[in-house]
C-alpha positions in Angstrom: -1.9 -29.0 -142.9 0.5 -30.9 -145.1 -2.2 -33.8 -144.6 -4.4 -32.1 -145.9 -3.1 -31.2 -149.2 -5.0 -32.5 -152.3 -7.7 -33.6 -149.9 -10.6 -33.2 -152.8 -9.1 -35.8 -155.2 -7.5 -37.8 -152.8 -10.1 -38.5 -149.6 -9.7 -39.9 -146.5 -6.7 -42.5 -147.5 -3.9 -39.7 -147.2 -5.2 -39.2 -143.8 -5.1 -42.9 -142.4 -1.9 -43.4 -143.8 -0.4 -40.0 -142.1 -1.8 -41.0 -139.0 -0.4 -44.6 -139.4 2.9 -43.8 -140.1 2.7 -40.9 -137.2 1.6 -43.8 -134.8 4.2 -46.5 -136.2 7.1 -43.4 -135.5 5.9 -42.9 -132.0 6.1 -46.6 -131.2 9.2 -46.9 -132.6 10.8 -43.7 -130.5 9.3 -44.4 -127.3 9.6 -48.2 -127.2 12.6 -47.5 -125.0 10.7 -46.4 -122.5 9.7 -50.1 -121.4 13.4 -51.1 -120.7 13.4 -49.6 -117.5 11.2 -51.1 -115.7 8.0 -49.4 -115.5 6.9 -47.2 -118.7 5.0 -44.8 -117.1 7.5 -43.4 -114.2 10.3 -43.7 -117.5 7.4 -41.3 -119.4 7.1 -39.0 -116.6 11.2 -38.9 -116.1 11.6 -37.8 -120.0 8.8 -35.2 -120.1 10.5 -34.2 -116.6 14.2 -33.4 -117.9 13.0 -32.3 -121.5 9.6 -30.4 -122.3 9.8 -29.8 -118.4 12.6 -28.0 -118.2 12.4 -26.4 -121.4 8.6 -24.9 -120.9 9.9 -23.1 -117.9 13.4 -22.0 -118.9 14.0 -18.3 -119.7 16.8 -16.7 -122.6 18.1 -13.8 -123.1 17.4 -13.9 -127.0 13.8 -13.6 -126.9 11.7 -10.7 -127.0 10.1 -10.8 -124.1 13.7 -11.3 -122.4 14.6 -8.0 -124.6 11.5 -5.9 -123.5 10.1 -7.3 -120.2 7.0 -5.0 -120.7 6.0 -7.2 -123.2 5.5 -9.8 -121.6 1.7 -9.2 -121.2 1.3 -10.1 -124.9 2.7 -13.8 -124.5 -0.6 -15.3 -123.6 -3.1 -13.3 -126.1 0.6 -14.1 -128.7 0.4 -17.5 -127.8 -4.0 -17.8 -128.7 -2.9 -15.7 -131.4 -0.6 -18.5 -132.9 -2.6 -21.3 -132.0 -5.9 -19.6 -134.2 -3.8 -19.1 -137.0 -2.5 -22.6 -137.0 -6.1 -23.4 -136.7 -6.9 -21.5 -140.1 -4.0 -22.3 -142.4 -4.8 -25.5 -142.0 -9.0 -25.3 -142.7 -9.5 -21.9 -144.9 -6.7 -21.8 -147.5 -9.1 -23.4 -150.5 -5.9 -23.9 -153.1 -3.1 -25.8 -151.6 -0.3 -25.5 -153.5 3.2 -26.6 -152.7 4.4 -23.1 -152.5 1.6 -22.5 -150.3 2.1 -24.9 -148.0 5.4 -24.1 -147.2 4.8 -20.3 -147.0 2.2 -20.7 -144.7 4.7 -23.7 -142.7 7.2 -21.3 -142.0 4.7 -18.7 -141.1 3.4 -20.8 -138.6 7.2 -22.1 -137.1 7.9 -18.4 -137.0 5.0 -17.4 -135.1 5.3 -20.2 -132.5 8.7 -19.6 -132.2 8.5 -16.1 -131.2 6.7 -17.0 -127.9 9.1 -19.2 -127.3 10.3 -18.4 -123.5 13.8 -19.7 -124.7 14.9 -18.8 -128.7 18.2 -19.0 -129.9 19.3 -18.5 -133.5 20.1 -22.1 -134.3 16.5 -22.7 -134.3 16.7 -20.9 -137.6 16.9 -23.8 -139.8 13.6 -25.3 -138.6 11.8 -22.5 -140.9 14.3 -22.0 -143.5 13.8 -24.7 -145.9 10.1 -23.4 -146.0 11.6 -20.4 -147.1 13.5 -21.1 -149.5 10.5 -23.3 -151.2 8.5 -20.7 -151.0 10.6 -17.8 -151.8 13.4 -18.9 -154.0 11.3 -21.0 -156.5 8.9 -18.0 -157.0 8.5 -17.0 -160.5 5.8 -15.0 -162.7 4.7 -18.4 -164.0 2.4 -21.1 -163.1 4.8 -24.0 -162.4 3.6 -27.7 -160.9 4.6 -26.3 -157.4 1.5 -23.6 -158.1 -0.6 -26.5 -158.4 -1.0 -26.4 -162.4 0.1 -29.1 -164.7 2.6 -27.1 -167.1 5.3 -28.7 -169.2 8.6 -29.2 -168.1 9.6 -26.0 -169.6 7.7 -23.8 -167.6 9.1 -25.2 -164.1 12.4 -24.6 -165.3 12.2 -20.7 -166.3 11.2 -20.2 -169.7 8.3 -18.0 -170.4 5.3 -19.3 -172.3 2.6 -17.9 -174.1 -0.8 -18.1 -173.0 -1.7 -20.6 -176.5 1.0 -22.9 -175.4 2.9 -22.7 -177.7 6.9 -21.3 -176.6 7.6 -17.8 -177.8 9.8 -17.4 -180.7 12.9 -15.4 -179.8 12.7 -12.3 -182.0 16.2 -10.4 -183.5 16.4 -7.1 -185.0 17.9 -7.0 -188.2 20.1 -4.5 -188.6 
């Protein structure tokens, strides 16, 4: 999704260079793997004791924990989650900033809520979308709305619709 930001102006170069740098951090993470001997049994060892372990483990914190007759939603929850990951990243035709990180917590929420195992540290994977989207938010086009505005409009002062600031008005007494 964040790939895809400014994809009319920019074209296909944002994308190569977002998948080169994804495949340059994977090689770099996983080249331990190799120093055991044989990479694939190392591969299948990690995924064993990690996404493994943790696909199958239960909590008390999560809602289907909390009310086991929900439990028949996790699957059409889960479809759920996956289309709308599917359509913020393809529909949305402004991407702005704000936007983007709206709709990037929206989708870490909803993923994390079929979680089988949620606990409330995993709060801070969403928040900083939150406060970008929610603590920035202001009646006026600013650059994080996508709209090239002077300086004085992205720091809080109001401006007219000629450009031009207002003039601050007193009542004389």
């Amino acid at each position: 999704m964040w790939a895809l930001h400014d994809f009319r102006r920019q074209r296909i170069a944002p994308i190569l260079r977002f998948a080169l740098g994804g495949t340059v951090v994977l090689l770099l993470s996983f080249w331990v793997l190799d120093l055991g001997g044989d990479p694939v049994e190392n591969a299948k060892l990690v995924y064993e004791r990690t996404f493994g372990i943790q696909s199958t483990r239960e909590g008390p914190f999560t809602i289907f924990a909390q009310l086991p007759a929900l439990a028949v939603l996790h699957l059409p929850l889960t479809v759920a989650a996956i289309i709308l990951a599917f359509l913020v990243a393809v529909v949305p035709k402004k991407r702005t900033i704000r936007r983007l990180a709206a709709f990037s917590a929206a989708l870490i929420i909803a993923f994390q809520l079929i979680l089988l195992h949620w606990f409330y540290a995993y709060i801070v994977w969403f928040e900083p979308f939150v406060f970008l989207a929610l603590l920035l938010a202001t009646d006026e086009k600013t650059p994080l709305d996508g709209e090239k505005n002077n300086r004085r409009a992205a720091v809080g002062y109001t401006q007219e619709a000629d450009g031009e600031p207002p003039v601050d008005r007193q009542e004389s007494s």
